[in-house]
C-alpha positions in Angstrom: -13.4 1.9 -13.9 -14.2 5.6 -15.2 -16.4 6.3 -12.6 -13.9 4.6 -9.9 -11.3 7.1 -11.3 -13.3 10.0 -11.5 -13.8 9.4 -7.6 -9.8 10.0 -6.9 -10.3 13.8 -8.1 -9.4 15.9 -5.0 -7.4 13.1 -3.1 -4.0 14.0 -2.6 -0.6 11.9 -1.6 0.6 13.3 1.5 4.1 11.7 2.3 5.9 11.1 5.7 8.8 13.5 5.9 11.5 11.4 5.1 14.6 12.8 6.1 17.9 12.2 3.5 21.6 13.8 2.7 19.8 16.7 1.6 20.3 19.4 5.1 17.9 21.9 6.3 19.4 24.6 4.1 19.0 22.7 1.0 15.3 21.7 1.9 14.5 25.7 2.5 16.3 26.8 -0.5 14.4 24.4 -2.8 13.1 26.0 -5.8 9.4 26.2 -5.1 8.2 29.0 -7.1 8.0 27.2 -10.7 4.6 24.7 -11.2 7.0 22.6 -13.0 9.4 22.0 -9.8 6.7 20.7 -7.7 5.8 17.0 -7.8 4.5 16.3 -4.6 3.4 16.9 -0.9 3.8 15.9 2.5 3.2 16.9 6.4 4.9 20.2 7.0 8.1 19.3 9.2 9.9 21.7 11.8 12.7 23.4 10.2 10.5 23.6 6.8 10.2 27.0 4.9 6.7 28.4 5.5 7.2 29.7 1.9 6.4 26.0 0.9 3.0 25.5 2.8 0.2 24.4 0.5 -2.6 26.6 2.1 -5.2 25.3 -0.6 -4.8 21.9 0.8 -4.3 23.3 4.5 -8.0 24.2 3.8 -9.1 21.4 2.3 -7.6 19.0 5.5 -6.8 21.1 8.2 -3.4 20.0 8.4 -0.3 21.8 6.8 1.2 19.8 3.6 4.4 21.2 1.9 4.9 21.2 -1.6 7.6 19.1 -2.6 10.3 19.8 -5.3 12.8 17.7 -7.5 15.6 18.9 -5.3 14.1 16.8 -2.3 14.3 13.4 -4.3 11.1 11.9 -2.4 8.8 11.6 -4.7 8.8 8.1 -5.9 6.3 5.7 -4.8 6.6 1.5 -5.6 3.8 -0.3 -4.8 4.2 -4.5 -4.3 0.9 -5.9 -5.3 0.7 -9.4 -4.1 -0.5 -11.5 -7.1 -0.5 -14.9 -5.6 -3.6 -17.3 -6.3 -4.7 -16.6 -2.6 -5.4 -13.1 -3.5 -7.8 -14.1 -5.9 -10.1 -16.8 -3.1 -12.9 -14.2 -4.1 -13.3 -12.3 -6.9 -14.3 -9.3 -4.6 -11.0 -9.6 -2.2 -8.7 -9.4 -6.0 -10.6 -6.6 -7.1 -10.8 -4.4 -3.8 -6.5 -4.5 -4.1 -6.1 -4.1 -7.8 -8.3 -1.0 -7.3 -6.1 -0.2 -4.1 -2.9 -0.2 -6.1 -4.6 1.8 -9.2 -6.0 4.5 -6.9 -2.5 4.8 -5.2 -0.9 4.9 -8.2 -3.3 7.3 -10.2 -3.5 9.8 -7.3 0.9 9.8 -7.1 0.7 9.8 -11.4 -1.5 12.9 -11.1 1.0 14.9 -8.7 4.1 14.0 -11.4 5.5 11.4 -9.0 7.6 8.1 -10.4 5.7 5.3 -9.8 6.7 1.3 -9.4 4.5 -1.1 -9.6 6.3 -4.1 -8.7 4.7 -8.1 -8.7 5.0 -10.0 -5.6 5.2 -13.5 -7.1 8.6 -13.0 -9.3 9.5 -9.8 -8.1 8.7 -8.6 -12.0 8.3 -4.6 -12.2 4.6 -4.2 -13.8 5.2 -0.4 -14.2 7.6 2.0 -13.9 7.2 5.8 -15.4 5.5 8.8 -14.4 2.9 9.2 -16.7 0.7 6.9 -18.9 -1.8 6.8 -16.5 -4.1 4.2 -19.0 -1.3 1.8 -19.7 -1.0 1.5 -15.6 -4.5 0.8 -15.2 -4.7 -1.5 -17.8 -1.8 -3.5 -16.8 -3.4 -3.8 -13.4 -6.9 -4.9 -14.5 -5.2 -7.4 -17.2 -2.7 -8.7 -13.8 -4.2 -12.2 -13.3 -3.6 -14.0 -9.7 -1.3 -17.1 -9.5 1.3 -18.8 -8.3 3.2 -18.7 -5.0 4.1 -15.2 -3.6 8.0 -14.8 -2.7 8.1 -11.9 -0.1 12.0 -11.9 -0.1 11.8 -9.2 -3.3 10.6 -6.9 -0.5 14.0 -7.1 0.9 14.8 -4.9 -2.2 12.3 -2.1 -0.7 14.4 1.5 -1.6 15.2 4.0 1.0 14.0 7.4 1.0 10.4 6.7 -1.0 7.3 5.1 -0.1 6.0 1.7 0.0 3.0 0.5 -0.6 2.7 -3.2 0.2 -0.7 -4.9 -0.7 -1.2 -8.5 0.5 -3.2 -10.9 2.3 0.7 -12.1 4.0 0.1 -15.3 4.3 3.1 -16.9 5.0 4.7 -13.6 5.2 8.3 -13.4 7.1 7.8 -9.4 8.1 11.6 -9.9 8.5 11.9 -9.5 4.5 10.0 -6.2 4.7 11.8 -4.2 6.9 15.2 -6.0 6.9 16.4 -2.9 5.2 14.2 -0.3 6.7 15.5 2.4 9.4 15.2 5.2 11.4 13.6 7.9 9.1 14.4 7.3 5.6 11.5 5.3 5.1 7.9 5.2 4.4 6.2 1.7 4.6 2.4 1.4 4.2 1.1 -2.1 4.8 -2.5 -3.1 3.3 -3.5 -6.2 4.6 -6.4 -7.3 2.5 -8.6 -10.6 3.4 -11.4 -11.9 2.5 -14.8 -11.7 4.9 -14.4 -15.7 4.0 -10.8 -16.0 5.2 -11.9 -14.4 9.0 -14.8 -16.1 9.9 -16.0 -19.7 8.7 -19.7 -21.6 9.6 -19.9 -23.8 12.0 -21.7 -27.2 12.0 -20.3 -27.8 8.1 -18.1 -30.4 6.6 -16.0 -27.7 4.5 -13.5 -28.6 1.8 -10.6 -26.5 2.4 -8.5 -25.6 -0.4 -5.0 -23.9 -0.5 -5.0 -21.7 -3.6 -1.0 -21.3 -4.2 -0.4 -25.3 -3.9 -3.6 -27.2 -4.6 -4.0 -29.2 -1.3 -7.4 -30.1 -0.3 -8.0 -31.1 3.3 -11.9 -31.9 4.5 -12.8 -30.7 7.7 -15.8 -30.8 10.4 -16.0 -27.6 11.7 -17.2 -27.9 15.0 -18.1 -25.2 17.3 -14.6 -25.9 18.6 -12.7 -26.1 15.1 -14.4 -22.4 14.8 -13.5 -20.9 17.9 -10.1 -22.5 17.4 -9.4 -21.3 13.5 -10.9 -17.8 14.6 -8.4 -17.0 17.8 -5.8 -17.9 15.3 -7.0 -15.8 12.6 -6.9 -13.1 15.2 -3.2 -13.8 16.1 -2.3 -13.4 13.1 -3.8 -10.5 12.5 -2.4 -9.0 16.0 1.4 -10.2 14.9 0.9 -8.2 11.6 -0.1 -4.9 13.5 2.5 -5.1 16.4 5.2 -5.9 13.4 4.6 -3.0 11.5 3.9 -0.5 14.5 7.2 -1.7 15.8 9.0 -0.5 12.5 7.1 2.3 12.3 5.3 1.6 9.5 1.4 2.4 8.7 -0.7 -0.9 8.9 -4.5 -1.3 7.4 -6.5 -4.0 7.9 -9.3 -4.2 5.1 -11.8 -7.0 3.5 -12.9 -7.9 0.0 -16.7 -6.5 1.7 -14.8 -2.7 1.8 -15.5 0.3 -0.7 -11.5 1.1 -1.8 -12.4 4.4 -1.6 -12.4 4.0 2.1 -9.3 2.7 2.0 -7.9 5.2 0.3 -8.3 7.8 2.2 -6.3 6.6 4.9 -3.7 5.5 2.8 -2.7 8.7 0.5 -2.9 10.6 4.2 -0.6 8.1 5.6 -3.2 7.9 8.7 
């Protein structure tokens, strides 16, 4: 986990500009001059004072990030980590989004932000500070994967802060995530993790399938048919997910328990 943390150094959060009560006025007379007033970035937004632009990290990405102050109120990040027993079908797929959520969360930490980290099985709040960067990864890592998850807590997502969802959303009514999610006070990021397993299954095999979260066992031949048949559906599903979230707005990435989280990081933090 040192090693995986030591890898973070460089990344930076870059936030969708969100906009809020605060006006354009308000936004260019933030107090940017004090290190102590800045806990954040995001994209550079019309109307924003170029007295704010982060040329360091300009140089570093080749886009133009802000530096964000208290006065903007953005900086607050909750991430809903599905903890459900299907999460946890490999031992790779539970690690890859444990290690999601801790490199979120580490990267936000390190830029001052508040951070949430929030269960998806009980709607229980794991973590909630803006330091104590050890206590959130060990709560993470110590996390165990059970139950049934209840995606109606995500109907409790805030306005004006980003979202980080992690999940395999099986199940999933995307109606609870962005029941409360309009226009331009919000930032959703979906992470949709799966396991290589989950996508793709043999065919010519008597397989035992098991449902994690309830126990049933069901035997099945899996025929050339059964597998052509289970994989168009896997693909629907993973279609309906996209066109959900690009309808709302919101960032979706697709990943398996086979990916580096580093990968997936990137795209994340920068909101690609």
């Amino acid at each position: 986990m040192d090693d995986f943390l030591a890898s973070l150094t460089g990344l930076m959060f870059v936030r969708k500009h969100l906009h809020s009560a605060f006006d354009a006025k308000s936004r260019r007379n933030a107090r940017l001059t004090s290190t102590e007033d800045v806990i954040g970035h995001r994209l550079y937004a019309p109307g924003d004072d170029v007295r704010s632009v982060d040329w360091n990290a300009y140089a570093r990405t080749g886009q133009l990030h802000v530096r964000q102050s208290m006065e903007e109120g953005h900086a607050r990040l909750t991430i809903w980590l599905d903890n459900s027993a299907s999460m946890e079908v490999t031992a790779e797929k539970w690690k890859v989004a444990r290690q999601v959520a801790i490199g979120c969360a580490h990267v936000a930490l390190q830029q001052g932000e508040w951070v949430r980290i929030i269960c998806l099985t009980a709607g229980d709040v794991l973590y909630e500070g803006r330091g104590e960067a050890n206590r959130l990864v060990q709560e993470i890592l110590t996390l165990s994967a059970a139950g049934v998850a209840d995606y109606t807590v995500l109907e409790k997502i805030r306005a004006h802060e980003t979202n980080i969802i992690i999940s395999d959303f099986f199940e999933c009514e995307f109606i609870h995530v962005f029941q409360n999610t309009k226009g331009d006070s919000h930032d959703v990021r979906i992470i949709h993790i799966l396991a290589s397993a989950e996508m793709s299954v043999p065919s010519g095999e008597s397989l035992l399938l098991v449902d994690r979260e309830t126990g049933r066992e069901q035997k099945v031949e899996m025929t050339s048919g059964m597998k052509y048949a289970y994989e168009k559906k896997m693909r629907h599903f993973l279609l309906s997910c996209a066109e959900a979230c690009h309808s709302h707005d919101a960032m979706y990435i697709q990943g398996t328990d086979e990916m580096n989280p580093l990968d997936l990081l990137s795209d994340i933090l920068e909101g690609r």
